[in-house]
C-alpha positions in Angstrom: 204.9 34.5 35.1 201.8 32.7 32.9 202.2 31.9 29.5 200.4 35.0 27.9 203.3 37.2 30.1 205.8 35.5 28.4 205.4 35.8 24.8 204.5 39.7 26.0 208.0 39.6 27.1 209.6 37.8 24.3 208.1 40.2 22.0 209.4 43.4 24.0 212.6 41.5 23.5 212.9 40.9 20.0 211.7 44.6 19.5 214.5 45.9 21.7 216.9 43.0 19.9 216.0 45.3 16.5 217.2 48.8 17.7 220.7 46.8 19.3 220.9 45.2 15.8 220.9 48.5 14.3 223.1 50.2 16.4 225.7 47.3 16.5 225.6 46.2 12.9 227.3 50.0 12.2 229.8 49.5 14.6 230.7 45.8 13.8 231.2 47.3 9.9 233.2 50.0 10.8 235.5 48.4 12.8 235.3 45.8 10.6 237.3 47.7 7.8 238.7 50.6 9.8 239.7 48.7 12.9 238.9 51.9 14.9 237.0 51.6 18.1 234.2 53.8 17.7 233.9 55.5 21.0 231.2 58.2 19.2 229.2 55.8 17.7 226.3 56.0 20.5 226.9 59.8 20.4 224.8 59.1 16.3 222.4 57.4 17.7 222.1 60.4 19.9 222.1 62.6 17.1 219.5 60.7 15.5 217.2 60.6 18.1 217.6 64.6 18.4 217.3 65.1 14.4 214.2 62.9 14.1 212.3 65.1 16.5 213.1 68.7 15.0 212.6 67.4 11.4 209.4 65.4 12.0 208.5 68.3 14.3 209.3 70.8 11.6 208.0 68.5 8.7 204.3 67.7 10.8 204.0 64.3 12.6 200.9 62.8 10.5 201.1 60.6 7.7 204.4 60.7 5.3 205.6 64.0 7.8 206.4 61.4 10.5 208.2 58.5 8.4 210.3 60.7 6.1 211.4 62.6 8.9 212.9 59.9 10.6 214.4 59.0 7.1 215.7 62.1 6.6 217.3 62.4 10.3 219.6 58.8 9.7 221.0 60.3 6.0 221.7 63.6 7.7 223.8 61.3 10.6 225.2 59.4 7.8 226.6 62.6 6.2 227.8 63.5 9.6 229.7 60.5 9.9 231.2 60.6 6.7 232.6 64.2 7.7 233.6 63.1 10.8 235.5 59.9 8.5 236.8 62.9 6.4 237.7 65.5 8.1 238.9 63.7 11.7 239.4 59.9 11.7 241.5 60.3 7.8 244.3 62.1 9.2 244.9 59.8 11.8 244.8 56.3 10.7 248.9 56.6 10.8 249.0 56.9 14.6 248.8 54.2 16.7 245.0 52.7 17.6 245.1 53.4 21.3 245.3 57.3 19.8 242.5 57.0 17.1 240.5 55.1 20.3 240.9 58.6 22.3 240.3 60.8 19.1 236.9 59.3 18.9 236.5 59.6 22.9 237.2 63.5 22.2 234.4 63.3 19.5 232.1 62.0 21.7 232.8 65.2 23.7 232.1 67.6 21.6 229.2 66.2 19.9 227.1 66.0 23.5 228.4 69.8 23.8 227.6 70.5 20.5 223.6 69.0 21.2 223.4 70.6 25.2 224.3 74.0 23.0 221.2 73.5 20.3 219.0 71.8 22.6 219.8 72.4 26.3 220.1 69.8 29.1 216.8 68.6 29.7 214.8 65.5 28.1 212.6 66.4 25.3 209.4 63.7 24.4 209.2 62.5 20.6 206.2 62.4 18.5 203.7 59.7 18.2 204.4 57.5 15.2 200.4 57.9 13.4 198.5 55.3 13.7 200.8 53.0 15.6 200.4 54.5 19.0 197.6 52.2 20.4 198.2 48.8 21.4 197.0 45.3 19.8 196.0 42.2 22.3 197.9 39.1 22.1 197.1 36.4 24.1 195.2 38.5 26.3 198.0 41.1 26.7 198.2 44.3 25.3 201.5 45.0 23.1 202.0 47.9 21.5 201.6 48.3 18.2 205.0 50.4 17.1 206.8 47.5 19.3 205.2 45.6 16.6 207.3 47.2 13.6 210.5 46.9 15.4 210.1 43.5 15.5 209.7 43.3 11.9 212.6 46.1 10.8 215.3 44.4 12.5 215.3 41.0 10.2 214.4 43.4 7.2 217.4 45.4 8.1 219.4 42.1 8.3 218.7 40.5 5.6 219.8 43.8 3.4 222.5 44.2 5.0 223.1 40.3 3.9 222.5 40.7 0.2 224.5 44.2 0.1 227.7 42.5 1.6 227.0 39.1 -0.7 225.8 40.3 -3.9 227.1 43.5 -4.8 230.6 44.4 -5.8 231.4 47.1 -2.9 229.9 44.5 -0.2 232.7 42.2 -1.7 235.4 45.3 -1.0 234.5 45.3 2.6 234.2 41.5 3.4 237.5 41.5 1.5 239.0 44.7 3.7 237.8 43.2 7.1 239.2 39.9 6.3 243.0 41.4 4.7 243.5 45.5 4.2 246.6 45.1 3.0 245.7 42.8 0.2 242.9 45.1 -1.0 245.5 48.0 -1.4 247.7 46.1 -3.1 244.9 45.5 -5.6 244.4 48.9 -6.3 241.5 49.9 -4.2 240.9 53.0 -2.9 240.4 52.6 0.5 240.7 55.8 1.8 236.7 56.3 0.0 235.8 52.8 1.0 236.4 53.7 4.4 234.2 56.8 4.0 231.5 55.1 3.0 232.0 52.4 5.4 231.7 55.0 8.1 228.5 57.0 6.5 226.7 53.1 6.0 227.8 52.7 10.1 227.1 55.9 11.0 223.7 55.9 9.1 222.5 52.5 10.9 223.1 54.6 14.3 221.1 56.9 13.2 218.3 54.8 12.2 218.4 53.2 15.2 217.5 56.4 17.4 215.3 57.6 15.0 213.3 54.9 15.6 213.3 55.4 18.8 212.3 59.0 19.1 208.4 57.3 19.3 209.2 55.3 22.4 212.3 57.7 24.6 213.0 61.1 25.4 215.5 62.7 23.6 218.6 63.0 26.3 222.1 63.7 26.4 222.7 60.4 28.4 222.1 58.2 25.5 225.3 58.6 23.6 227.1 56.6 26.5 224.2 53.9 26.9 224.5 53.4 23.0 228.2 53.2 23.0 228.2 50.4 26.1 225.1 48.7 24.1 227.1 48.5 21.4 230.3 47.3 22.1 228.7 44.4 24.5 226.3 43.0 21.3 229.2 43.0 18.6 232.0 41.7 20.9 229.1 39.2 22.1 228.6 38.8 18.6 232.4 38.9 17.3 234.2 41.7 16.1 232.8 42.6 12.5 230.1 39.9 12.4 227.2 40.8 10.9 225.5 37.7 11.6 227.2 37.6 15.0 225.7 41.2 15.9 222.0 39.9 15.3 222.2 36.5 17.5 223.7 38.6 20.2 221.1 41.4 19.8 218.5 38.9 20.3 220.3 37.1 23.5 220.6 40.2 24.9 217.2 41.7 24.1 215.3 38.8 25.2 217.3 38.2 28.9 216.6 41.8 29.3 213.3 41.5 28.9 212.6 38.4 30.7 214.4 39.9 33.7 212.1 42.8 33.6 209.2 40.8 33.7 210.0 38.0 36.3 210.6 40.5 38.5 211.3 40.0 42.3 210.9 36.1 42.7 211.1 34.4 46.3 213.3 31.5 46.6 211.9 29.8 50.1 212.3 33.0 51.9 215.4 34.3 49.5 214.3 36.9 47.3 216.1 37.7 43.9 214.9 40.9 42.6 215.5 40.1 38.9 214.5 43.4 37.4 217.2 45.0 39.0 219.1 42.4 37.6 219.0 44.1 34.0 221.7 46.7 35.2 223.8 43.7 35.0 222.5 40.8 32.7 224.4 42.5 29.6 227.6 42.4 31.5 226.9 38.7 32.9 226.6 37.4 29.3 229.1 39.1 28.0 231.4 37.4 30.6 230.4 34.3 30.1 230.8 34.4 26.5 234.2 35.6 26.4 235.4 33.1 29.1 234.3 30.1 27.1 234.3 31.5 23.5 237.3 34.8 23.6 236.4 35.8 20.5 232.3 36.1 20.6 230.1 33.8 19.2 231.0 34.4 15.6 234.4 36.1 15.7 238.0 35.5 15.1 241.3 36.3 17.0 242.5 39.3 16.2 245.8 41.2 16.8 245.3 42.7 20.8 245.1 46.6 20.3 248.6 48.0 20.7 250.2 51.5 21.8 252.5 51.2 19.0 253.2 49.6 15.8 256.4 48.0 16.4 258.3 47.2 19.3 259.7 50.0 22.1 263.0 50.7 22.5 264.4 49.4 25.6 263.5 51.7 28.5 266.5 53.1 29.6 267.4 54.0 33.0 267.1 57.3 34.2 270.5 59.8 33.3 272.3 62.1 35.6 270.4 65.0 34.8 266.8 63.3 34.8 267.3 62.0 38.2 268.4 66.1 39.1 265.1 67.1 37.8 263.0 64.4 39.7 265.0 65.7 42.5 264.1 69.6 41.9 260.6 68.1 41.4 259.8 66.3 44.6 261.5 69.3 46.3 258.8 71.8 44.2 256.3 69.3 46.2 257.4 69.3 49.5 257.3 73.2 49.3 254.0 73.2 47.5 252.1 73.6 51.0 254.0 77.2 51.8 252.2 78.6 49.0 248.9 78.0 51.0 248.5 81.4 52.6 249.0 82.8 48.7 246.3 79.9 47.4 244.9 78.4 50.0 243.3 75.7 47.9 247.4 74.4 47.0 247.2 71.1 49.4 243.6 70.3 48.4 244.3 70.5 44.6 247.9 68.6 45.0 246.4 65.7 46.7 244.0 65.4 43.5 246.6 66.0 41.1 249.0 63.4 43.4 245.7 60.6 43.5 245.1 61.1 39.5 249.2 60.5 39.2 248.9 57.2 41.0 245.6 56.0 39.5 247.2 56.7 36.1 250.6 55.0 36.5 248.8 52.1 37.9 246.9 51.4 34.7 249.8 52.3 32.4 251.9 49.7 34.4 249.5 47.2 32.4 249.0 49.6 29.0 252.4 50.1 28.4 254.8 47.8 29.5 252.2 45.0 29.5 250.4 46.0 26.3 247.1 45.3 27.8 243.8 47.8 27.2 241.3 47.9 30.1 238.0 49.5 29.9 237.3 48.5 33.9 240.5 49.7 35.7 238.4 51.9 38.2 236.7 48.9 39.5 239.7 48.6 42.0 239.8 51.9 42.8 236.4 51.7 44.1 236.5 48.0 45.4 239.3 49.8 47.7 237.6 52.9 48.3 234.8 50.7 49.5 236.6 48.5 51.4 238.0 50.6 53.8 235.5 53.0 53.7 233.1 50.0 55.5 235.9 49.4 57.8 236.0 51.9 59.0 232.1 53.2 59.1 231.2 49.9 60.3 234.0 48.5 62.5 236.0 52.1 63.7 239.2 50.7 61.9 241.8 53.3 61.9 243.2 54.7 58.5 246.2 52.8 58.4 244.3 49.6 59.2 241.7 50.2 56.5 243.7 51.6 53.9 245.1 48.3 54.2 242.2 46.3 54.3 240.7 48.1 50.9 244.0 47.5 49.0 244.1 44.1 49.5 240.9 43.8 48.2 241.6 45.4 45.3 244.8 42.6 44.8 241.7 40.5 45.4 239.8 42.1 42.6 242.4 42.3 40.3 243.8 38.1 40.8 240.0 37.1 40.1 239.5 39.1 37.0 243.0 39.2 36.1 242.8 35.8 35.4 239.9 35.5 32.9 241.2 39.0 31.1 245.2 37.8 30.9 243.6 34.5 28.2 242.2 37.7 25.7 243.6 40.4 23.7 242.9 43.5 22.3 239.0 44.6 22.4 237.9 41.7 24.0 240.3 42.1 26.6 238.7 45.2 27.4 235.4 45.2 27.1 235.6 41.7 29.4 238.1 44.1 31.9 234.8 46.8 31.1 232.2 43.6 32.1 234.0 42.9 35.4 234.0 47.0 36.1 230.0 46.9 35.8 228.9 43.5 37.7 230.9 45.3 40.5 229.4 48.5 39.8 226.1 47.0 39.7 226.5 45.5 43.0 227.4 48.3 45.3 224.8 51.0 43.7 221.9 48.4 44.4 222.8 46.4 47.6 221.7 49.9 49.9 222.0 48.1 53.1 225.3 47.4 52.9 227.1 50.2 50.5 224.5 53.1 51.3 223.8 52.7 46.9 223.2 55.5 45.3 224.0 57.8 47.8 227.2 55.9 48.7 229.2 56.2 51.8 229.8 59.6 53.8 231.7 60.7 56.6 235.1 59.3 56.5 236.8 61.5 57.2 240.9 61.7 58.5 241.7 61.1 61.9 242.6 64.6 64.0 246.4 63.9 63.2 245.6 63.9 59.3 242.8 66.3 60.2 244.5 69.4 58.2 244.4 69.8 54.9 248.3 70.0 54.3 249.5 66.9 57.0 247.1 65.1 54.9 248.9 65.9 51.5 252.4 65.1 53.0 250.2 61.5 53.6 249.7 61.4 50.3 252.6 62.0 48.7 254.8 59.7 50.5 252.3 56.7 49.4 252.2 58.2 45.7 256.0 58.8 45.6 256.1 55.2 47.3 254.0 54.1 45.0 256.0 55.3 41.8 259.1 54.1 43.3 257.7 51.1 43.0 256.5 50.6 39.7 259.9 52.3 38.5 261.5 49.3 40.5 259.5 46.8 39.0 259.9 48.4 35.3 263.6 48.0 35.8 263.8 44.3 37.5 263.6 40.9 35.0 259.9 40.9 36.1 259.4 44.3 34.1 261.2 43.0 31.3 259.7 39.9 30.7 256.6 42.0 30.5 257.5 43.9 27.7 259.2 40.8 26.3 255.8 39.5 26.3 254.3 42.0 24.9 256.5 42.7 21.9 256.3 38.8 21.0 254.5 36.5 23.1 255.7 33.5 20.7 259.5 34.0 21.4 259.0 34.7 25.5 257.2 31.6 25.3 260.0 29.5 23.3 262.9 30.9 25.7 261.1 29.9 28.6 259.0 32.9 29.5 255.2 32.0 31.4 253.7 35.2 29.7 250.3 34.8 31.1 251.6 34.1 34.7 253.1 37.6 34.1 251.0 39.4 32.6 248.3 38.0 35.3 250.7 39.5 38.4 250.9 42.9 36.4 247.5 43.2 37.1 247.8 42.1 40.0 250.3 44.7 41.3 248.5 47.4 39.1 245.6 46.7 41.0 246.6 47.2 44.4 248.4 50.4 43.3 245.2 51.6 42.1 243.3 50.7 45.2 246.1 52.5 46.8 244.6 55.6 44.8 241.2 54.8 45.9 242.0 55.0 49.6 243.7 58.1 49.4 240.7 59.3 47.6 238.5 58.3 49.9 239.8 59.9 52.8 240.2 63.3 50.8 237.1 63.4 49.9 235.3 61.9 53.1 232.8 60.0 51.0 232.6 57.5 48.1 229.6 56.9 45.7 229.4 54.4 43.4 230.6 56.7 40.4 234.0 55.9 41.5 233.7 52.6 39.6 231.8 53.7 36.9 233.0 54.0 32.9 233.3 57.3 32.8 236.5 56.9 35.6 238.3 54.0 33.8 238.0 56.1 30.7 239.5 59.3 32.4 242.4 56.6 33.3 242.9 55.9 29.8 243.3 59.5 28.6 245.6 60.5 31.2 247.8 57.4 30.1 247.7 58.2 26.4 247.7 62.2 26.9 250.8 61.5 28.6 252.6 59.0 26.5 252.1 55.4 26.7 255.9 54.8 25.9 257.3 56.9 28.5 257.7 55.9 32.1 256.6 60.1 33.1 253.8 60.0 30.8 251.6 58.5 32.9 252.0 61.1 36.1 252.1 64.1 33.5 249.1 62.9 31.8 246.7 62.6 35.1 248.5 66.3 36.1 247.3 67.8 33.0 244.2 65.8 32.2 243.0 66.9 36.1 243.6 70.2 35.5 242.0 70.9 32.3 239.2 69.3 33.6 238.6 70.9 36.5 239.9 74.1 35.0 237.5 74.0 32.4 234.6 72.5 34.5 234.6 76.0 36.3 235.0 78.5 33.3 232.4 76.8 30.9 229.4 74.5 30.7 231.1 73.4 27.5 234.0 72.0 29.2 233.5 68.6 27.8 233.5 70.0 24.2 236.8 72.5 24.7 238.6 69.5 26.5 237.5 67.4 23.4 239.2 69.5 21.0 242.2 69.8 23.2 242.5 65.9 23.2 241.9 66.0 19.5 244.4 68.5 18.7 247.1 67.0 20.5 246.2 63.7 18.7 247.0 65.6 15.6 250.2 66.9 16.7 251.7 64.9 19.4 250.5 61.7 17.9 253.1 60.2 21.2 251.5 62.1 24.3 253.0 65.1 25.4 256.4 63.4 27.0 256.6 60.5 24.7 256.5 63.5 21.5 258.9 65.7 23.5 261.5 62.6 23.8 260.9 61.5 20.1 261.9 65.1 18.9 265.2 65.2 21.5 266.0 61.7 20.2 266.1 62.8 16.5 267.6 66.1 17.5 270.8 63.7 19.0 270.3 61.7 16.0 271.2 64.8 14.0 
């Protein structure tokens, strides 16, 4: 790379650093004040993007047309966010935060629903900023001149954002909110509208920041999950609710991605590192690295880890007489399942997805609940194991119950490396360096094709002939799921189980009476691991083929909703909440190409009114019915 190709880079990377900048500094405010993890907030970029290209379309792309479109487009977002602050997020700041995390997951739902029904599903070009659609030569190399802007908005941006927080009486309200709520209130401040226009300044920032952008991408429903992972890597980078924080890691970022991009593949002595495929990664990588050696960002401070509840759990009690009768009628209902295939011959197909999703979510509650810790990257040992013993056996003929093994082990594997960094964090950092781990593993197995097959993953695994039907091979998998369940039931109700939620409930006092609450928090994951790889073998083999979506986000996310739909206090609430999640899913997959928006109000009204997952409401409202 010369020198001229180099500050060409540098520049791309400080005008990329200015669109992160925006779209972070929103988030970092609103959590900030309202503590909520915004799940939605790349779905307003989104919008903005979309909004800036029918208003400056509608308004005429020359001259004024162009820039008070895009003006226009990040007020109309802010006013969506405040409704959304309004309407949504202000009736549920009671429940706990793991519940207002999913509420904003359902948002994001039904806001891409709400875009595919105005503007379809397929990528629509921006206009041309006037005037600033050539390029000027630096150095010998052509830079665009709208890159040039960017470059100059972001510090603009910064330094107002500055000023408004330092000299101006509501800046004062929110540095004072972020840094003690409960001292503001007692003051006499009303929070409830400083937390709407918290949310409207956040959401107007997001906005702004795809507006911006409508000159230089398409307009496209995948951008509301870019934004969001774009933003939660620069402000927990940065430090949660950092202003200054959110800019240095914006430029870090920025820059590394665009240095990557333009080293490009570079030959070591025969050893070639293609470092432009590298940028699917480099976010992760520092990310990582950050947290490991700094846990709370660059510019952050501990905060409290992000809890199911408010206050401690009552002890879990063991299961009575007439609970263990209905598991019994249950698991019965299950081994007759199969009969009903000449009725619905789909039954044994469908049960072994509802029995995988079961697993797969009691694995991560095992760590959610009782542990009370969040991760954003549980999937990644579902598809370390899926992988695993997929390659045993496509590459070296291992039978199924030598490579389902083999894959589970290295999901333990997985799960003692990455255990270890996550067990020394808490709360959002905890998860989004859990959501780091996810990705560099992601990253690896959809670009090393030689070895995983990438993109197009591995196919043709398929049972052996005595696990060749379709209902021998559910009874396979419910014997491993109910083995599975046992044993997490067992381990829940041992001292090891125990001193987990001792742990988690006050980390100070396991600690004084002699409790190593890292060591056991670190095996949780360990053991949570290997039941999810467990999950990702079965899954393999009913499927006959693994891609590496089985890794991805989107899978640790459907993990989390299944846990909290369920209950994250409740021992069932895990295997009711994968039953129910996978059904409405698929259910709704096949009626409507809406699903993702009806499933989103589903999730939003059970927020609402089962603030405790389906089982954990049920057995609050039977407690107080006793009670009574």
């Amino acid at each position: 790379m010369t020198f001229a190709s180099l500050i060409a880079q540098l520049l791309n990377g400080l005008a990329g650093a200015s669109t992160l900048f925006l779209l972070a500094s929103g988030l970092s405010l609103i959590f900030g004040v309202s503590r909520i993890v915004n799940f939605a907030h790349g779905s307003l970029y989104m919008v903005g993007v979309y909004l800036a290209y029918s208003i400056v379309t509608g308004l005429g792309s020359g001259g004024v047309g162009f820039w008070a479109g895009l003006l226009l487009a990040a007020l109309a977002v802010a006013m969506l966010g405040a409704l959304i602050e309004l309407v949504v997020l202000r009736r549920i700041y009671h429940v706990p935060e793991l519940f207002q995390l999913l509420a904003t997951f359902a948002l994001a739902l039904i806001i891409r629903d709400i875009v595919l029904a105005f503007y379809g599903p397929e990528e629509i070009p921006g206009p041309r900023a006037p005037g600033l659609g050539g390029a000027v030569e630096i150095l010998g190399q052509r830079f665009p001149t709208y890159s040039l802007l960017l470059i100059v908005i972001g510090p603009v941006v910064y330094l107002a954002l500055r000023l408004l927080l330092a000299k101006t009486r509501w800046g004062t309200l929110i540095r004072a909110a972020t840094q003690d709520r409960g001292m503001v209130a007692a003051l006499g401040v009303n929070q409830t509208w400083l937390f709407t226009s918290v949310f409207a300044l956040g959401a107007f920032l997001a906005g702004l920041a795809g507006a911006l952008q409508v000159h230089n991408e398409a307009a496209s429903l995948a951008l509301d999950v870019h934004a969001s992972v774009d933003a939660f890597v620069v402000v927990v980078v940065g430090g949660l609710g950092s202003i200054s924080g959110a800019y240095v890691a914006a430029l870090i970022i920025a820059v590394v991605r665009a240095l990557c991009a333009g080293l490009g593949t570079v030959d070591f002595g025969g050893f070639s590192v293609s470092f432009s495929q590298f940028t699917m990664a480099v976010d992760f990588v520092i990310m990582a690295l950050i947290l490991v050696v700094r846990p709370w960002g660059l510019m952050g401070r501990p905060e409290a880890p992000v809890r199911a509840g408010h206050s401690a759990e009552k002890p879990v009690r063991k299961a009575t007489p007439r609970q263990k009768r209905l598991t019994q009628v249950a698991l019965a209902m299950l081994v007759l399942a199969p009969l009903l295939t000449p009725i619905f011959p789909y039954t044994p197909v469908i049960g072994v997805e509802l029995l995988i999703a079961a697993l797969f979510a009691t694995s991560l509650h095992l760590i959610l609940g009782p542990g009370g810790m969040v991760s954003f990257g549980h999937a990644a040992y579902f598809g370390l194991a899926a992988y695993a013993a997929g390659l045993a056996a496509s590459r070296f003929g291992m039978p199924i119950l030598v490579a389902m093994p083999i894959g589970v082990a290295l999901a333990a594997l997985g799960a003692t490396v990455f255990g270890w960094f996550s067990v020394r964090l808490s709360g959002v950092y905890m998860a989004m360096l859990t959501l780091a781990f996810a990705q560099l593993v992601w990253s690896i197995v959809y670009q090393w094709d030689s070895f995983t097959g990438g993109s197009n993953g591995l196919v043709g695994i398929w049972p052996p002939r005595w696990l060749g039907d379709s209902i021998t091979y559910f009874y396979f998998t419910l014997f491993f799921v109910v083995a599975g369940l046992y044993l997490v039931r067992r381990v829940l109700f041992a001292g090891f189980g125990y001193a987990m939620r001792a742990g988690r409930d006050s980390a100070l006092r396991s600690d004084a009476i002699g409790i190593d609450v890292k060591k056991v928090q670190w095996i949780a994951f360990i053991v949570a691991g290997a039941l999810c790889g467990l999950a990702g073998t079965l899954f393999l083999y009913s499927k006959g083929s693994i891609s590496p979506d089985a890794l991805g986000m989107t899978r640790s996310l459907d993990g989390l909703v299944m846990v909290l739909l369920g209950g994250v206090q409740t021992v069932l609430g895990p295997v009711v909440g994968g039953v129910v999640f996978t059904t409405l899913q698929d259910t709704l997959a096949r009626e409507s190409r809406y699903w993702g928006g009806m499933l989103g109000i589903a999730i939003l009204l059970l927020v609402q009114l089962l603030p405790q997952g389906l089982v954990g409401s049920l057995k609050r409202d039977r407690l107080n019915e006793a009670a009574s």
